[in-house]
N, C-alpha and C positions, 0 to 999 in steps of 0.2 A: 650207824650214822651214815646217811649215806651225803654221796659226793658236793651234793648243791651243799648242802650244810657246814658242812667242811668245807666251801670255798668261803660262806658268808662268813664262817666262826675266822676266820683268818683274814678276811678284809675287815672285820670287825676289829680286832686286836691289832693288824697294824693302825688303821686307820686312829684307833685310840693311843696308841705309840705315838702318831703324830701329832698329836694336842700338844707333847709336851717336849718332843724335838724336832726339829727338821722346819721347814716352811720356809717361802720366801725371804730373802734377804730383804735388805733396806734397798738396794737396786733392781729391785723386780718390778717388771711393768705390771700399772695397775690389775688388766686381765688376767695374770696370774695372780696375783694379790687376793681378786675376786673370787675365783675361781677356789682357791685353796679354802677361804671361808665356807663353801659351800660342802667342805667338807663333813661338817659338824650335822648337816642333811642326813647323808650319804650314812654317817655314823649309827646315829638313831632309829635310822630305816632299818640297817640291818640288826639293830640290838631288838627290835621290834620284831623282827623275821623272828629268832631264834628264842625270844618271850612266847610269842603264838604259837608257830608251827609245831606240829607232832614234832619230836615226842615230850615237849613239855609239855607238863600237868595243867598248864595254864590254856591250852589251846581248847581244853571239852569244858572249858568254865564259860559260864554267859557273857556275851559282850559286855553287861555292867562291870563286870570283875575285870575281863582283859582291860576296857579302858582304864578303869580305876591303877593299875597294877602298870601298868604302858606310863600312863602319866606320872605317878608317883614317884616311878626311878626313874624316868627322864628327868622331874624337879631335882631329886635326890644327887642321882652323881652329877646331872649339867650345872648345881650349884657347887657341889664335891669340886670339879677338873676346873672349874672359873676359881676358886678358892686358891687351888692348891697351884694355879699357876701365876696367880699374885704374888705367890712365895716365891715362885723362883726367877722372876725377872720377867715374865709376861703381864700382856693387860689382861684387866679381868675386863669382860665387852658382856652388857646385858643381852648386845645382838643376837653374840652368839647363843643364847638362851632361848630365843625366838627359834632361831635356825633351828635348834635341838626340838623344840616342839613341834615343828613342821615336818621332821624326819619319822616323831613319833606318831602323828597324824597322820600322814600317810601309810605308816606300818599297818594301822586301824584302819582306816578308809578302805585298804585294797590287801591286806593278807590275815586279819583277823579272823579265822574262821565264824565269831560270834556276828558279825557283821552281815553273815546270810540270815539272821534271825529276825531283822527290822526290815520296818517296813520298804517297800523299793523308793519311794521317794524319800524318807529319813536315808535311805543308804546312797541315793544318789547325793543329794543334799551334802553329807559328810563328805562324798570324794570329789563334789566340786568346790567344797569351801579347803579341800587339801591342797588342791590344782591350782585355785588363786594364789593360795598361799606359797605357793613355792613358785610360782611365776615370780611374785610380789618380793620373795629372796633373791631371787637369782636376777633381776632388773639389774643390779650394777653391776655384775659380769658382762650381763647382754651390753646393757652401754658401755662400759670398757673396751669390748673389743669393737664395738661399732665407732667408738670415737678413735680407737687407733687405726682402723680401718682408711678413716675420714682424714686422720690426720698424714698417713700414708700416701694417698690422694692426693694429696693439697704439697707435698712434697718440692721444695726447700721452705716454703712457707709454715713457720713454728706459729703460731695465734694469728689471727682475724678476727674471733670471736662473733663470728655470724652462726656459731651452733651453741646453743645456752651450756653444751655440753663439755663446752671446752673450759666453760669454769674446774671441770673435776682435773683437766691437767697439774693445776695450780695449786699451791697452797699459801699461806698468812705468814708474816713472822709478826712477832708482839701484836700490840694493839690497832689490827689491819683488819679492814674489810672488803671483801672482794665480791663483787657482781656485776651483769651485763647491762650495760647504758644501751638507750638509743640516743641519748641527745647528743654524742660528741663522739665522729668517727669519723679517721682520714680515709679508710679503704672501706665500701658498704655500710654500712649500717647501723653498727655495734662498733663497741670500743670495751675494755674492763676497766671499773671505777675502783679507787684505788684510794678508800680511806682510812690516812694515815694516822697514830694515834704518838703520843707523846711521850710512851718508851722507849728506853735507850737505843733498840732499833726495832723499824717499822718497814716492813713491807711486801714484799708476792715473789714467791719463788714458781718459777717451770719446773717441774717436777717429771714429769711425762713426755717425751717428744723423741724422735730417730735421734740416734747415739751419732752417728754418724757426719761429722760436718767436712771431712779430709778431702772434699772433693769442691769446698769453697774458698775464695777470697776475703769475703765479708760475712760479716755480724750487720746486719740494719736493724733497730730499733725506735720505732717514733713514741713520742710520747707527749703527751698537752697537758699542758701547767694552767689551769684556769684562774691563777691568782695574778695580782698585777704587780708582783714582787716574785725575784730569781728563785729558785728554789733548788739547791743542792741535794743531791741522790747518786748513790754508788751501785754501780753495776759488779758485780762477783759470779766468776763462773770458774768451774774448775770439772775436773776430770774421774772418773772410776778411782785413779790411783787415790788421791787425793778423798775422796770418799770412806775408800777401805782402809786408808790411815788412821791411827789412834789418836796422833799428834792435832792430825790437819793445820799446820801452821800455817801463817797469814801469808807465808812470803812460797807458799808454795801452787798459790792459786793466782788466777786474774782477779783485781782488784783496778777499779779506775772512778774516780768522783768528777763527774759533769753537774754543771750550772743548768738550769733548765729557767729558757726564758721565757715569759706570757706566752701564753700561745703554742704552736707545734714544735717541738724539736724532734731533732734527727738523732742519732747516736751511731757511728758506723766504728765498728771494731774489728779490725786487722785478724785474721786468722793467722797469720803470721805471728804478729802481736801476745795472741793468746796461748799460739805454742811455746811462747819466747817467755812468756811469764811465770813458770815456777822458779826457783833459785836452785841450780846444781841439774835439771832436767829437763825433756821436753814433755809439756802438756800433750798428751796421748789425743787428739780430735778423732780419733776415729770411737771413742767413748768417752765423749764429753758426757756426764752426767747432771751438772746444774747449773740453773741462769737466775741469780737473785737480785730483782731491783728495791734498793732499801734507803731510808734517811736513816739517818741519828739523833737520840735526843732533839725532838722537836719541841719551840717551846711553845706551840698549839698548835691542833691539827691541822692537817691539811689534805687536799684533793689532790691526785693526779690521776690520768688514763693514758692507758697503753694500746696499742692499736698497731696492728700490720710489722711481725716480726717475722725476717725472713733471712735466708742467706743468699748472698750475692756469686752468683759465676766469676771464674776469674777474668777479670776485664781483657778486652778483644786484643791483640797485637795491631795496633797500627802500622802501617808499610811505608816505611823509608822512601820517600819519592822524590829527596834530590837529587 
């Protein structure tokens, strides 16, 4: 056996050890996130090498047979490891099914020895529709790390949403819908709409943005209430600690309820404030990990948008001049 093979048989195998331990946490930025999915590629690719290549029997069979035998147990085990990780406390994701088939494709496309028997267009053809295909997976990596790039950039400033992309920061709680307006924005252009639904609670959590706020005064948060009545909503933010707890008790995070009146409101929150608000500790701001704006039991929907979240510098020292 020689050396390359022995390196694939072992990226194979761990690579397959990680289906079923290890992987990003629940505080992993999205681009890792992405990135780790793209494993199940990488998998396939090389279960694909070691199906083909000398010295398996399968490598002097016709490319009918290698793809036939490539795709079969890609269907087989990629249904098997999605099965058997429903059992143990993982999601079963059809995605990942797709990914597994792109890995297998490509094995065929570019190491199938049967693959030099067709014709040169059928075999170009196969390895450009693999090349899409795995472009077409790996798109929410590439934009992961290009929105964190963006959002790095745009630094103390957490949303604007003038990149459609910044929806993928975000996510829903209950019956909430979330997407990019143009009809209603204080800073450019865009604003995120924010429809509320009538479960016990509704609304959009940050999920994604720099950890880091220990170097601000303020929390600024605008928001517009397009109804011609008050509308109450609680802001909640809390820290890594607070996250990796089992408990996560109420009285261990920031929690604060504002009126929001027709029209634009403001929300400015004390960093001071929010290191002051667990019971017994300091909220750690140098990994604040979430900002959820949410109602409660509504008794019918309702609209809001959010617009222009950013943190404040610590305000100037004025000079004493009498």
């Amino acid at each position: 056996m020689n050396i390359r093979r022995i390196f694939v048989l072992f990226t194979t195998l761990a690579l397959f050890a990680l289906l079923f331990v290890g992987g990003p946490d629940g505080n992993a930025e999205r681009s890792l996130r992405e990135f780790w999915n793209l494993g199940h590629i990488g998998l396939f690719l090389a279960l694909g090498y070691l199906m083909l290549s000398p010295p398996s029997p399968l490598a002097r069979r016709t490319f009918t047979m290698q793809f036939l035998a490539v795709v079969s147990l890609t269907l087989l085990l990629g249904g098997l490891v999605e099965l058997v990780q429903s059992r143990i406390g993982r999601d079963m994701d059809l995605v990942d099914m797709a990914r597994n088939s792109v890995g297998a494709l490509l094995s065929l496309a570019f190491l199938a020895p049967g693959r030099l028997s067709l014709a040169r267009t059928a075999r170009h053809s196969l390895q450009a529709t693999a090349l899409l295909l795995l472009a077409g997976t790996s798109t929410p990596f590439a934009m992961a790390v290009w929105d964190e790039e963006q959002a790095l950039k745009e630094w103390p400033e957490l949303a604007n949403f003038e990149s459609s992309l910044e929806l993928g920061r975000w996510s829903s709680t209950g019956a909430t819908r979330l997407s990019i307006d143009n009809t209603v924005a204080l800073k450019g252009g865009h604003a995120m709409r924010v429809e509320l639904g009538t479960s016990k609670y509704a609304g959009a959590s940050l999920d994604y943005f720099p950890r880091d706020w220990s170097a601000y005064e303020r929390l600024i948060i605008n928001l517009y209430n397009p109804a011609a009545s008050q509308l109450t909503v609680t802001c909640r933010i809390h820290d890594r600690a607070h996250s990796q707890s089992s408990v996560q008790e109420f009285s261990d995070r920031f929690n604060r309820t504002y009126q929001l009146m027709p029209g634009w409101n403001q929300i400015t929150i004390s960093l001071q404030d929010l290191a002051n608000a667990p019971t017994g500790r300091s909220m750690d701001t140098q990994l604040i990990d979430g900002l959820q704006i949410f109602v409660s039991g509504l008794a019918s929907p309702a609209t809001i948008y959010i617009d222009d979240i950013y943190l404040a510098d610590p305000a100037p020292v004025i000079p004493d001049e009498s």
